[in-house]
C-alpha positions in Angstrom: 149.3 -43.0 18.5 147.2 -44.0 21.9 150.4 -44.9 23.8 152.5 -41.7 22.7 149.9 -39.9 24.8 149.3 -41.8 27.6 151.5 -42.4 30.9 151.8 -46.2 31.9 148.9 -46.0 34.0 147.0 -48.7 31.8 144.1 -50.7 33.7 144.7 -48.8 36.9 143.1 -45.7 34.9 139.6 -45.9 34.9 138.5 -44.8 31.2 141.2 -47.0 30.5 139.4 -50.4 32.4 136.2 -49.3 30.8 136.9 -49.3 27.2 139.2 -52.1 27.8 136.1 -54.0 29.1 134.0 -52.8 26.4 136.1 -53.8 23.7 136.3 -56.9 25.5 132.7 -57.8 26.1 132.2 -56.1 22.1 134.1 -59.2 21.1 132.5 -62.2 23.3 129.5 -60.5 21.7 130.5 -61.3 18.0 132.1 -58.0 17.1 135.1 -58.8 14.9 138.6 -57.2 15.4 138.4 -55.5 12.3 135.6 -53.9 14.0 137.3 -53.1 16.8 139.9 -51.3 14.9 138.0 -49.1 13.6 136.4 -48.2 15.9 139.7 -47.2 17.5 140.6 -45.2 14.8 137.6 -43.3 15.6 138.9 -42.5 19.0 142.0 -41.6 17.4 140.5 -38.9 15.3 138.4 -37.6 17.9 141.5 -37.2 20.3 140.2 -39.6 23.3 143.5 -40.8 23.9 142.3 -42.9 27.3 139.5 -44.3 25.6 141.6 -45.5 22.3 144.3 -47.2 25.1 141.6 -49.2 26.7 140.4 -50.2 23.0 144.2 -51.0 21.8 144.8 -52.9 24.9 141.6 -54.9 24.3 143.1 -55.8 20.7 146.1 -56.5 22.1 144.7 -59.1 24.5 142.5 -60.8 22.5 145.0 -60.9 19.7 147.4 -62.7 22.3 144.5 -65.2 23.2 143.6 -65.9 19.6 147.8 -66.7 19.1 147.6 -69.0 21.9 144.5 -70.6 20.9 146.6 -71.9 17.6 149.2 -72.7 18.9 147.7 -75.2 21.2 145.8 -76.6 18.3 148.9 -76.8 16.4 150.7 -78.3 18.7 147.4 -81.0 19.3 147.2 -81.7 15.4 150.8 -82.5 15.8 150.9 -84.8 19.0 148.0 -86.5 16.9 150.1 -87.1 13.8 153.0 -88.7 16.2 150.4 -91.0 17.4 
């Protein structure tokens, strides 16, 4: 629902950056995604479009990260297996 109400403005709005960071730092913290997500659900239901964008993005990113993360170590365990 965040991205229905919000332009493409994405980090250069500044509620945006914050929560984005927040979510961010939340998770280097030891906050899980599941967390995360409901905590942007919260956001949802209170309206605060900006602030769940910044949180989605954050999910988003670290999601990505995660993906990549397995796929290297995939592709090590394999390279390990040819050897």
């Amino acid at each position: 629902m965040c991205e229905k109400r919000i332009s493409n403005e994405g980090l250069d709005n500044e509620t945006i950056r914050e929560f984005y960071n927040l979510a961010v730092y939340d998770y280097e913290r030891g906050t899980e995604i599941d967390e995360l997500k409901l905590i942007l659900y919260d956001y949802e239901d209170k309206e605060m479009y900006l602030e769940c964008a910044g949180i989605k993005l954050a999910i988003e990113y670290i999601e990505f990260i995660i993906l990549i993360e397995l796929i290297k170590y995939k592709n090590n365990i394999d390279d390990n297996e040819r050897d």
